[in-house]
C-alpha positions as CSV (number, residue, x, y, z in Angstrom):
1,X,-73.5,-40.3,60.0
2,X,-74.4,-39.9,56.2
3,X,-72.7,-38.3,53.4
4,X,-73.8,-37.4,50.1
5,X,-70.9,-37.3,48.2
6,X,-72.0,-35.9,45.3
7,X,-69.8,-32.1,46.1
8,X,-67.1,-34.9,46.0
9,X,-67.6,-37.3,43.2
10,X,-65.2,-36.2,41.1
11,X,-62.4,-37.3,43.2
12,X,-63.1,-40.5,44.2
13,X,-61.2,-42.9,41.7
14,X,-58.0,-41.3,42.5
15,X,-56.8,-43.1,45.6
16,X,-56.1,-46.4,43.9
17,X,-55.0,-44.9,40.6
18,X,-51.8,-43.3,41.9
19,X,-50.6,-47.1,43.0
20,X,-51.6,-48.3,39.5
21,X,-49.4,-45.5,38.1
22,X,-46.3,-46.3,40.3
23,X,-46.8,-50.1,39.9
24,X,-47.3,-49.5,35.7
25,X,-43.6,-47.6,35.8
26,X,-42.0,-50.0,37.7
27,X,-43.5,-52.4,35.4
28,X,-41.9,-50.6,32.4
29,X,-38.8,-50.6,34.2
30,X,-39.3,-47.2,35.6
31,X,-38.0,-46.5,38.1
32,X,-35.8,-48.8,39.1
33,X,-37.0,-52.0,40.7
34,X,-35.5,-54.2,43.3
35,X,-36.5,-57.9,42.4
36,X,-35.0,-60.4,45.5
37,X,-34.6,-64.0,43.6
38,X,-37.4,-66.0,44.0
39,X,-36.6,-69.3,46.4
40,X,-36.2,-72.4,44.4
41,X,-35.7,-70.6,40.7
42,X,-32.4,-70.4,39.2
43,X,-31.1,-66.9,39.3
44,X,-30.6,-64.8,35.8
45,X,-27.0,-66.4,34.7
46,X,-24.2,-63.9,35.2
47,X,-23.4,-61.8,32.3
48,X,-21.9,-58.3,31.1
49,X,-24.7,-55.6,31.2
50,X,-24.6,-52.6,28.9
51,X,-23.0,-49.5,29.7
52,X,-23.4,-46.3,29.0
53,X,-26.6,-44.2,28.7
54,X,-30.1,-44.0,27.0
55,X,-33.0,-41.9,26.1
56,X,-36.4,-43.3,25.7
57,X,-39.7,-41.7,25.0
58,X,-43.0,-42.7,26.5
59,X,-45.9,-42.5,24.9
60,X,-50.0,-43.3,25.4
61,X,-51.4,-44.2,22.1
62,X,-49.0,-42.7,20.4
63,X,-49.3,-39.4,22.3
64,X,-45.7,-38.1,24.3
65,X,-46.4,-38.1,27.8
66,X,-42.8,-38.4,29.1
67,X,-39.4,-40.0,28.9
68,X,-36.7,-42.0,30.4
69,X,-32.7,-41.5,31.1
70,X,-30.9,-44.1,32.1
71,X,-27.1,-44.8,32.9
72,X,-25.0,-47.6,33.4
73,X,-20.9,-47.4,34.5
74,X,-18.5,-49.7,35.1
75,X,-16.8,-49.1,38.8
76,X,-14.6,-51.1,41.1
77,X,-17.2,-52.9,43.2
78,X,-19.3,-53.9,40.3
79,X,-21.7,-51.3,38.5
80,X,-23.4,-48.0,39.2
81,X,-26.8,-47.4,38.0
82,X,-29.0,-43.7,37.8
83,X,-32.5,-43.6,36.3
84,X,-34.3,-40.1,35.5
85,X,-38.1,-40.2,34.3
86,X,-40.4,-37.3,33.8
87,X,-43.9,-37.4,32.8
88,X,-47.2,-35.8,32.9
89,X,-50.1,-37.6,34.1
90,X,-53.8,-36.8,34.2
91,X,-56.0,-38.2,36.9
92,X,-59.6,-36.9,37.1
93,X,-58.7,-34.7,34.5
94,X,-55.9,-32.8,36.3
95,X,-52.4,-33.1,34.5
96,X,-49.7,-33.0,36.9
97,X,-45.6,-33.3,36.6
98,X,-44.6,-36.7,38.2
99,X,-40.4,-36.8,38.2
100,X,-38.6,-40.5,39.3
101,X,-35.5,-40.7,40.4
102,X,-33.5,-43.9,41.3
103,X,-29.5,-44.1,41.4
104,X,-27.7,-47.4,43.0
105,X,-24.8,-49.6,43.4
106,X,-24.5,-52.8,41.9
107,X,-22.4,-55.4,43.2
108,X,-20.2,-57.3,40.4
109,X,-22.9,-60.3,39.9
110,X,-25.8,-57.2,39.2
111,X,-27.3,-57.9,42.6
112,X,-27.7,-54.4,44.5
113,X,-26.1,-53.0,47.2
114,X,-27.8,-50.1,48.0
115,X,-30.0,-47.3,46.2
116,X,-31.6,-44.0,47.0
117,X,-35.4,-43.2,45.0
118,X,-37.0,-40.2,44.5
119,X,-40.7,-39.2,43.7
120,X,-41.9,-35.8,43.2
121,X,-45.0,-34.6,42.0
122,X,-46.2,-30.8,42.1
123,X,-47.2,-31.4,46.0
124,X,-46.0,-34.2,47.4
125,X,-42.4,-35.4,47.6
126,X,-41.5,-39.4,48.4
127,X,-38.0,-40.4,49.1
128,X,-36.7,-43.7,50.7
129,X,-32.9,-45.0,50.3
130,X,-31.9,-48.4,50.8
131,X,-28.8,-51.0,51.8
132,X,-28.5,-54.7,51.5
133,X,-26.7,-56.6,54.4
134,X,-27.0,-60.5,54.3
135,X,-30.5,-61.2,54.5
136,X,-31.7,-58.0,55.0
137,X,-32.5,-54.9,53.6
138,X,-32.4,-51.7,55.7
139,X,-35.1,-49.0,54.4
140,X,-34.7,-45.2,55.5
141,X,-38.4,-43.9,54.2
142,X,-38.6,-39.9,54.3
143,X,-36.3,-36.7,53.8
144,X,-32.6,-36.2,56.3
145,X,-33.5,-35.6,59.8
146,X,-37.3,-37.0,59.5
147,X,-36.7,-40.8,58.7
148,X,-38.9,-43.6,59.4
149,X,-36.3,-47.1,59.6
150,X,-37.7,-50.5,58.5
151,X,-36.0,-53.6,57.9
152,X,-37.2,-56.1,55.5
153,X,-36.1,-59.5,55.4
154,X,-35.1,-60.3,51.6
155,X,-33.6,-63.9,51.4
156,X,-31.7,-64.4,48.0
157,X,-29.9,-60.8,47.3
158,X,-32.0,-58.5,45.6
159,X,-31.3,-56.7,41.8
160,X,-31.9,-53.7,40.8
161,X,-35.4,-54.0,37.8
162,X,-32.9,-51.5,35.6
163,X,-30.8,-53.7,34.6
164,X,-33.1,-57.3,35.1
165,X,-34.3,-56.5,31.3
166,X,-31.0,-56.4,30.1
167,X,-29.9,-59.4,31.4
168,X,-32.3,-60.7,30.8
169,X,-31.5,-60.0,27.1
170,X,-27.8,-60.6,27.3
171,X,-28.0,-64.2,28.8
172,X,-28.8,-67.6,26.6
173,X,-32.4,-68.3,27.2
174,X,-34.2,-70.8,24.9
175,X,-37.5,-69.5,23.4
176,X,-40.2,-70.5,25.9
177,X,-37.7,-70.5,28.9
178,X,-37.6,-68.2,31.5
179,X,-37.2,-67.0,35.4
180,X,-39.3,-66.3,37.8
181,X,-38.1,-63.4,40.5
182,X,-39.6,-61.1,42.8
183,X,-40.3,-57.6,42.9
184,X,-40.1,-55.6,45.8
185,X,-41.6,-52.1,45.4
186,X,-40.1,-49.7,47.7
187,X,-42.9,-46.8,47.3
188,X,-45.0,-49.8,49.1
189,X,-42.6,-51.4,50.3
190,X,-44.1,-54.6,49.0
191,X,-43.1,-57.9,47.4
192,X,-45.0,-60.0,44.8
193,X,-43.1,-62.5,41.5
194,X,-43.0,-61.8,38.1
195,X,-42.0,-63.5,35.0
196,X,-39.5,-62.8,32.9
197,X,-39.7,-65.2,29.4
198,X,-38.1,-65.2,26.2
199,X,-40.6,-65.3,23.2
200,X,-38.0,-65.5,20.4
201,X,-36.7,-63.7,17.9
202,X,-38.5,-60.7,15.5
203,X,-36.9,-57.8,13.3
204,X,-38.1,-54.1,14.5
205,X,-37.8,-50.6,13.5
206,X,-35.5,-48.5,16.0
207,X,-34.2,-44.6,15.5
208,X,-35.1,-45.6,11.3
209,X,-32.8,-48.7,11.5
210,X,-33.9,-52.7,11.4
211,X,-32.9,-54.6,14.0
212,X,-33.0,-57.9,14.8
213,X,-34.2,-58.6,18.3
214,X,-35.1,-60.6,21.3
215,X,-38.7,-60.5,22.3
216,X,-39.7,-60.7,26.5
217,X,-42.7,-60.9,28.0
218,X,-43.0,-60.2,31.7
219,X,-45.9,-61.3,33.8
220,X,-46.3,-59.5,36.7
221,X,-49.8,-60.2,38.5
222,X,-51.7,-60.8,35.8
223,X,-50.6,-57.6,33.8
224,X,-48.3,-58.4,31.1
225,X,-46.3,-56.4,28.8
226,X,-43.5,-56.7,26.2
227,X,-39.9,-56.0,25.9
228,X,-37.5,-55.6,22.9
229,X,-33.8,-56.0,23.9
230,X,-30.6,-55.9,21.5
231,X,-28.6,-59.2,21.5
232,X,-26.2,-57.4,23.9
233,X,-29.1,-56.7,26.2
234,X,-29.9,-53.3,25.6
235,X,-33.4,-52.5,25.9
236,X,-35.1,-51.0,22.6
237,X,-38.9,-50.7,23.4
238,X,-41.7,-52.2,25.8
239,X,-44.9,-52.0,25.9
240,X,-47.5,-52.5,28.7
241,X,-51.1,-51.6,29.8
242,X,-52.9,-48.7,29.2
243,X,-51.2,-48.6,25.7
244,X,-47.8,-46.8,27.3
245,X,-44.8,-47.6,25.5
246,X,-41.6,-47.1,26.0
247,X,-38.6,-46.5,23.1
248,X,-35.1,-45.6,22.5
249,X,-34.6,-42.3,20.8
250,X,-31.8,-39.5,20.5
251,X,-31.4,-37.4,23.1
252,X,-32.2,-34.3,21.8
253,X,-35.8,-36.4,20.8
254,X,-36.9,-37.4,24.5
255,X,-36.4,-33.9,25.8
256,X,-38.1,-32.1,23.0
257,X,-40.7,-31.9,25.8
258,X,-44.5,-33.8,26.0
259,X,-46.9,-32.7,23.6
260,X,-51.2,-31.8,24.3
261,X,-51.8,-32.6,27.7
262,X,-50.4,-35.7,29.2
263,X,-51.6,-39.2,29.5
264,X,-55.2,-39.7,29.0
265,X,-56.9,-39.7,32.1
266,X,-55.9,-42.9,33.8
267,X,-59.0,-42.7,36.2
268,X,-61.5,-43.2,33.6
269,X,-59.4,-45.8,31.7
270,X,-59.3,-47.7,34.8
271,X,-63.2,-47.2,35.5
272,X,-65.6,-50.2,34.8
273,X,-69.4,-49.2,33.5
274,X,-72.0,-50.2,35.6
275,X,-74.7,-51.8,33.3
276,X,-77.5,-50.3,35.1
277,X,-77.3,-46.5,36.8
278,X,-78.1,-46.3,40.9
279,X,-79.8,-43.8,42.5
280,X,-78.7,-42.3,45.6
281,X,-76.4,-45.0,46.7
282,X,-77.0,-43.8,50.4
283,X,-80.4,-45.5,50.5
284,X,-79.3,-49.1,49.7
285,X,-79.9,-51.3,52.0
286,X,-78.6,-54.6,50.5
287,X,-76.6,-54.7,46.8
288,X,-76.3,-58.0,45.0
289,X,-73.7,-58.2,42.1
290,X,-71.8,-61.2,39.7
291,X,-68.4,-60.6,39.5
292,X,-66.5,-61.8,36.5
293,X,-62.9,-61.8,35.4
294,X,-61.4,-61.7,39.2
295,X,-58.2,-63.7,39.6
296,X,-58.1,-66.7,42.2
297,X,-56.7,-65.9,46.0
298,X,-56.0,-62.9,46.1
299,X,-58.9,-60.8,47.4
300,X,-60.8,-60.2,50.4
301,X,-64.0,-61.0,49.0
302,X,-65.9,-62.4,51.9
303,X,-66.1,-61.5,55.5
304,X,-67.5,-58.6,57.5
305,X,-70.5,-56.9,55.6
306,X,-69.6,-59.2,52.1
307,X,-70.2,-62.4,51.2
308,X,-69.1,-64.2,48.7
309,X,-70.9,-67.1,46.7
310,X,-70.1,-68.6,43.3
311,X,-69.2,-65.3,41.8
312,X,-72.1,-63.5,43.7
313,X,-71.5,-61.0,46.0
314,X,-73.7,-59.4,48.5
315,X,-73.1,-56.7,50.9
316,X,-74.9,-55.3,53.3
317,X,-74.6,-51.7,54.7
318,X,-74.1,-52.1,58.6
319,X,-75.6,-50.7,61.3
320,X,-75.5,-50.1,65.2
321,X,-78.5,-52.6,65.5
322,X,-76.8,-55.2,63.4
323,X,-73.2,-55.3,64.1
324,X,-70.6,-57.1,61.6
325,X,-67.9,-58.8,63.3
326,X,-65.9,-60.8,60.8
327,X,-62.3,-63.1,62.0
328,X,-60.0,-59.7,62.5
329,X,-62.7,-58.7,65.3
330,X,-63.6,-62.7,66.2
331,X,-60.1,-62.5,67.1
332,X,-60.2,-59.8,69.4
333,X,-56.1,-58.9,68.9
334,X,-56.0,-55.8,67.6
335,X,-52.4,-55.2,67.9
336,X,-51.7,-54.6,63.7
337,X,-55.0,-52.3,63.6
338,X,-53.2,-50.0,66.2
339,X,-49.7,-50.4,65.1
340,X,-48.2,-47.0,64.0
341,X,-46.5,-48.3,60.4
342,X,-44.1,-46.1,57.9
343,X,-47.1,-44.4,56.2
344,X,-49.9,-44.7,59.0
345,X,-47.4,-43.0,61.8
346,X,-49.9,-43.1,64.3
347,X,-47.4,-42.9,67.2
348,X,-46.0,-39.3,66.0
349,X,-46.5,-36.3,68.3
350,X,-48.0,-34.5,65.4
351,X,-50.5,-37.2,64.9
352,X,-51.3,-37.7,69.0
353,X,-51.9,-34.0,69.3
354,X,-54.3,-33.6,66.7
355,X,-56.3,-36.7,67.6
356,X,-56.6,-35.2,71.3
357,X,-57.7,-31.8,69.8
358,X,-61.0,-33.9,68.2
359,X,-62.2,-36.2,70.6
360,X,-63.0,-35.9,74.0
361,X,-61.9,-38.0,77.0
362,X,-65.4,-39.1,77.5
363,X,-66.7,-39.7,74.0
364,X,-67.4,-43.2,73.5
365,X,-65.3,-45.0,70.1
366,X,-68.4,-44.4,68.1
367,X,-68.5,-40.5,68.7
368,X,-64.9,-40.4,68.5
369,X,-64.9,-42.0,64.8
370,X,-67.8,-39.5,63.5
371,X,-65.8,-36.3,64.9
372,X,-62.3,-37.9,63.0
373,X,-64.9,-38.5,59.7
374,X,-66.3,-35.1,60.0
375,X,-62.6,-33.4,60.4
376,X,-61.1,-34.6,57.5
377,X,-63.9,-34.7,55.0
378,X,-64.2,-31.1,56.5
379,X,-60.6,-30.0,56.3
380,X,-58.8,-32.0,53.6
381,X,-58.7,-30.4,50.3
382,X,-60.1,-33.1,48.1
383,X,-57.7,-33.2,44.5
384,X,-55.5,-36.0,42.8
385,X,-52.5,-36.5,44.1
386,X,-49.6,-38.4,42.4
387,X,-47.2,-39.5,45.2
388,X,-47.1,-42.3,47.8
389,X,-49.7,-42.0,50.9
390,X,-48.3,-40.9,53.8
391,X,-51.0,-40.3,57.2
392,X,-48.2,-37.3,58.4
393,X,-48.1,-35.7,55.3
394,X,-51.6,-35.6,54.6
395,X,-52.0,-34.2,58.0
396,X,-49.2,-31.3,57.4
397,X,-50.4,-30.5,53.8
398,X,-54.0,-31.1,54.1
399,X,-54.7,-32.2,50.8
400,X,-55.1,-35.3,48.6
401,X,-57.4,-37.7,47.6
402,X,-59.1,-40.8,49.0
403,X,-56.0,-42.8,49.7
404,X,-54.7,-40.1,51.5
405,X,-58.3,-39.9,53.4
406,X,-57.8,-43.2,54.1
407,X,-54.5,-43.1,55.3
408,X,-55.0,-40.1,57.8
409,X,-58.3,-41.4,59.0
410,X,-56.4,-44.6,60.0
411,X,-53.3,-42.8,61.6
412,X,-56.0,-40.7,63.6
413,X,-58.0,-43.4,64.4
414,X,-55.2,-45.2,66.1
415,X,-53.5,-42.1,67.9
416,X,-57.2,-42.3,69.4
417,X,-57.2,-45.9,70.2
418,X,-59.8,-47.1,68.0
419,X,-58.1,-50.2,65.7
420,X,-58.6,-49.3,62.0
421,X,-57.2,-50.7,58.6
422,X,-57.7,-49.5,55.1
423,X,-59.6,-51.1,52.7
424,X,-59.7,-50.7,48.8
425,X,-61.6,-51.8,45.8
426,X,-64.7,-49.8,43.8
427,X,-67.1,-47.7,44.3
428,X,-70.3,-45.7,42.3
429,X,-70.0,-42.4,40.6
430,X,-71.8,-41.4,37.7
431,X,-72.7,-44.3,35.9
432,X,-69.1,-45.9,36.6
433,X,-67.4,-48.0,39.0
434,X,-63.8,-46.3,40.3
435,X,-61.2,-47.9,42.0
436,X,-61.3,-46.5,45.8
437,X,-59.6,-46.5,48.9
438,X,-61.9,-46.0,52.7
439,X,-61.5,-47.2,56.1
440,X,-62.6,-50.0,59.0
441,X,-63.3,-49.1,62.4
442,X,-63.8,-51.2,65.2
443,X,-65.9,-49.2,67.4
444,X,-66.6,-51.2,71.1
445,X,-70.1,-49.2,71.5
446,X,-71.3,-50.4,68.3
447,X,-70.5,-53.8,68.5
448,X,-68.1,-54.5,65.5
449,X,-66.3,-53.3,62.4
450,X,-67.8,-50.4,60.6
451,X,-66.8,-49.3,57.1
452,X,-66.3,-45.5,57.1
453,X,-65.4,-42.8,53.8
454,X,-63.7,-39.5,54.8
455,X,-64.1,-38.5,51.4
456,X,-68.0,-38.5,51.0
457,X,-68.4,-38.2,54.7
458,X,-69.8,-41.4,55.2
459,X,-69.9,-44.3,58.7
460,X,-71.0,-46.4,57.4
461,X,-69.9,-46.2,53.9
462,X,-72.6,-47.0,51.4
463,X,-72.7,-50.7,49.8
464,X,-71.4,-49.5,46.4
465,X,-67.9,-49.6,48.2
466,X,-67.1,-53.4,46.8
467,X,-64.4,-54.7,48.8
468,X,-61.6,-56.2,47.4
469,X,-58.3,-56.1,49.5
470,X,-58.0,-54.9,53.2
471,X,-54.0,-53.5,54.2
472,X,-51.7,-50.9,53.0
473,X,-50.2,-50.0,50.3
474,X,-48.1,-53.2,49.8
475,X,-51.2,-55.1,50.0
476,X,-53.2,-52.9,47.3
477,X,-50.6,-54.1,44.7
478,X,-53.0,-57.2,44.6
479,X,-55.4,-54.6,42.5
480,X,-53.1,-54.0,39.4
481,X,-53.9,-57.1,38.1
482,X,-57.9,-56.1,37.9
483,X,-56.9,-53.4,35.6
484,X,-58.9,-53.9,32.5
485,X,-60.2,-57.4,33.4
486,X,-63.1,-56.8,35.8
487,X,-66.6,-56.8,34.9
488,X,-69.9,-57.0,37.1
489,X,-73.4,-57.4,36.8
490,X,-76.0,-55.8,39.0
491,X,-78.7,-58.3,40.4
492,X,-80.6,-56.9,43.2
493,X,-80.7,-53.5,45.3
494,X,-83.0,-53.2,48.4
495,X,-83.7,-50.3,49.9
């Protein structure tokens, strides 16, 4: 089954780009982020956080895109936070509306008791509320009446990211000391550490008045960025990747509305050049590359159709003559690659019924994969979308880019009884590499795992897709910290 793509190109970089926008907000403390202390680091000391409210701009290079409201309130149980944040984001060189909401209740000491989030973009809507009891934290994913229920297991108890800045600020940290916590991410409903350090001391410009400041740096992943807080703890700027910024302004200042026409696209900012063009990707055989810049760990590199050698990759495009079975097929418990999941519902009626409308009772896995393929890259309107991937949405709405593809391919897949994952990392377009999201199919007949790309109607996908993390969306937070870093050489192409 081949695909070529090119009607397509232009949306390819958007699947992983919507994640790198979610994870870049909650990085700038927007919207509010749950961080569960980290086992065996001292928690923040307990201090008095700011009250009240602020207004902050956000800007790209100098350029409005956004801003922030936030509010802070005493009450009787501790404290009650509320986060607003509007901007306008262009992927693929569509600007779209993104609004984040986040209000919760803190318990005395800051740590949260529960919290209700909100993302909206001009399609999609993503809401998930949240309580904390004992060790666990109860997730509702979804609007009233239409839930999916998951319970994560949280160990210390968990704060809110609002307010982790500001105490941050607030407490007595020596220059060079700081704490390590972790952040859970309920759009992804993942969990990875960050550090929060203070660098010292340093006078800034705020609103035309000096201030004397404290300066933190937070390391999350690899992606750093830098916070200004009062000496009470209120937070004055930060700055992170991409060159957004965040800064306190009047009120009548942050709504004065974004000017041109949003962020620069993220997609391309995100792109790495490929130092040599390739012609019709389809045709390769075999693709050698050097990788540089990757951190240690934390990617699937090697297995299946890639392997990995001092920085050398090679993959090779599969075939039904030369099957690739790597450990998740040596294993031969596919159990998680058919498990319906909050955002690959593959159990739903909906999903069931649509899955028994494409393939036939007879069709063997193979046939049944290329009819799913052919559906979607048929049927799915192909356009950036900013909001969290959801298989039942995409199937409803029909629209959305390649990690909603990927998402509905897997959720089919499954309500069909073939064992499929998601896998993301780059692909070719145009003289660039994008960061992408596709699929892996275990198909019986064929004797192994096969890649397969909804978007450019490919099984198997051609070897420009460079593997770098197979899972969901909790597991594609490994990618933010490529942003920027990555580089690669091309050595060899066979065709």
């Amino acid at each position: 089954m081949e695909g070529s793509g090119g009607k397509w190109q232009w949306v390819a970089g958007g699947g992983a780009i919507l994640l790198f926008c979610i994870l870049l907000l909650f990085r700038l403390g927007v919207p509010g982020k749950i961080f569960p202390g980290a086992a065996g680091t001292a928690p923040l000391p307990q201090v008095n956080i700011p009250t009240g409210e602020i207004w902050m701009n956000i800007t790209q290079d100098g350029r409005k895109i956004g801003h922030v409201h936030r509010t802070t309130a005493e009450t009787e149980n501790g404290y009650q936070f509320s986060e607003s944040v509007v901007m306008r984001i262009n992927t693929m060189g569509i600007v779209q509306p993104l609004t984040v909401r986040t209000a919760a209740e803190l318990k005395p000491d800051r740590t949260l008791s529960s919290f209700q989030f909100d993302l909206g973009s001009s399609i999609f809507r993503f809401t998930a509320r949240g309580k904390v009891a004992g060790k666990n934290l109860t997730v509702h994913i979804g609007p009233p009446g239409n839930e999916t229920i998951t319970t994560l297991t949280i160990g210390e108890a968990p704060y809110l990211g609002g307010s982790i800045l500001e105490s941050a600020g607030a407490a007595e940290l020596k220059p060079g000391e700081g704490r390590t916590l972790t952040v859970f991410d309920p759009a992804s409903l993942g969990q990875k550490p960050v550090r929060i350090t203070l660098l010292g001391e340093e006078t800034i410009t705020i609103m035309g008045k000096r201030r004397q400041v404290k300066k933190l740096s937070v390391d999350f992943m690899g992606m750093k960025q830098v916070a200004w807080v009062d000496r009470d703890g209120s937070v004055l700027r930060e700055q992170g990747i991409l060159g957004i910024t965040l800064e306190k302004v009047t009120r009548e200042a942050a709504l004065a509305g974004p000017e041109g026409e949003g962020s620069v696209d993220l997609t391309e900012i995100a792109a790495i050049p490929s130092p040599r063009p390739i012609d019709d990707p389809v045709s390769l055989k075999v693709m050698k590359i050097r990788l540089t810049g990757l951190p240690e760990g934390s990617l699937f590199l090697d297995g299946g159709r890639q392997v990995y050698r001092s920085g050398v990759l090679t993959i090779r495009r599969e075939s039904s003559s030369e099957p690739v079975l790597d450990s998740a097929g040596a294993k031969a418990d596919f159990t998680a690659f058919l498990r319906s999941t909050p955002f690959i519902q593959s159990d739903h009626p909906k999903m069931r019924q649509k899955a028994a409308e494409l393939v036939a009772p007879g069709d063997t896995d193979g046939v049944k994969a290329e009819k799913i393929v052919a559906w979607i890259h048929k049927n799915l309107e192909k356009r950036p979308v900013l909001s969290v991937p959801n298989a039942l949405e995409t199937l409803e709405n029909r629209i959305g880019d390649c990690n909603e593809h990927a998402v509905l391919l897997a959720g089919l897949a499954r309500a069909a009884g073939i064992p499929s994952e998601v896998e993301a990392g780059l692909v070719y377009l145009r003289g660039r590499f994008y960061y992408h999201a596709w699929n892996l199919l275990f198909l019986k007949d064929r004797g192994g795992w096969v890649t397969a790309d909804s978007v450019f109607g490919q099984m198997p996908a051609d070897v420009t897709h460079i593997r770098f993390i197979r899972g969901g969306a909790e597991r594609q937070l490994d990618l933010v910290g490529l942003i920027g870093k990555v580089k690669l050489e091309i050595l060899e192409m066979t065709r």
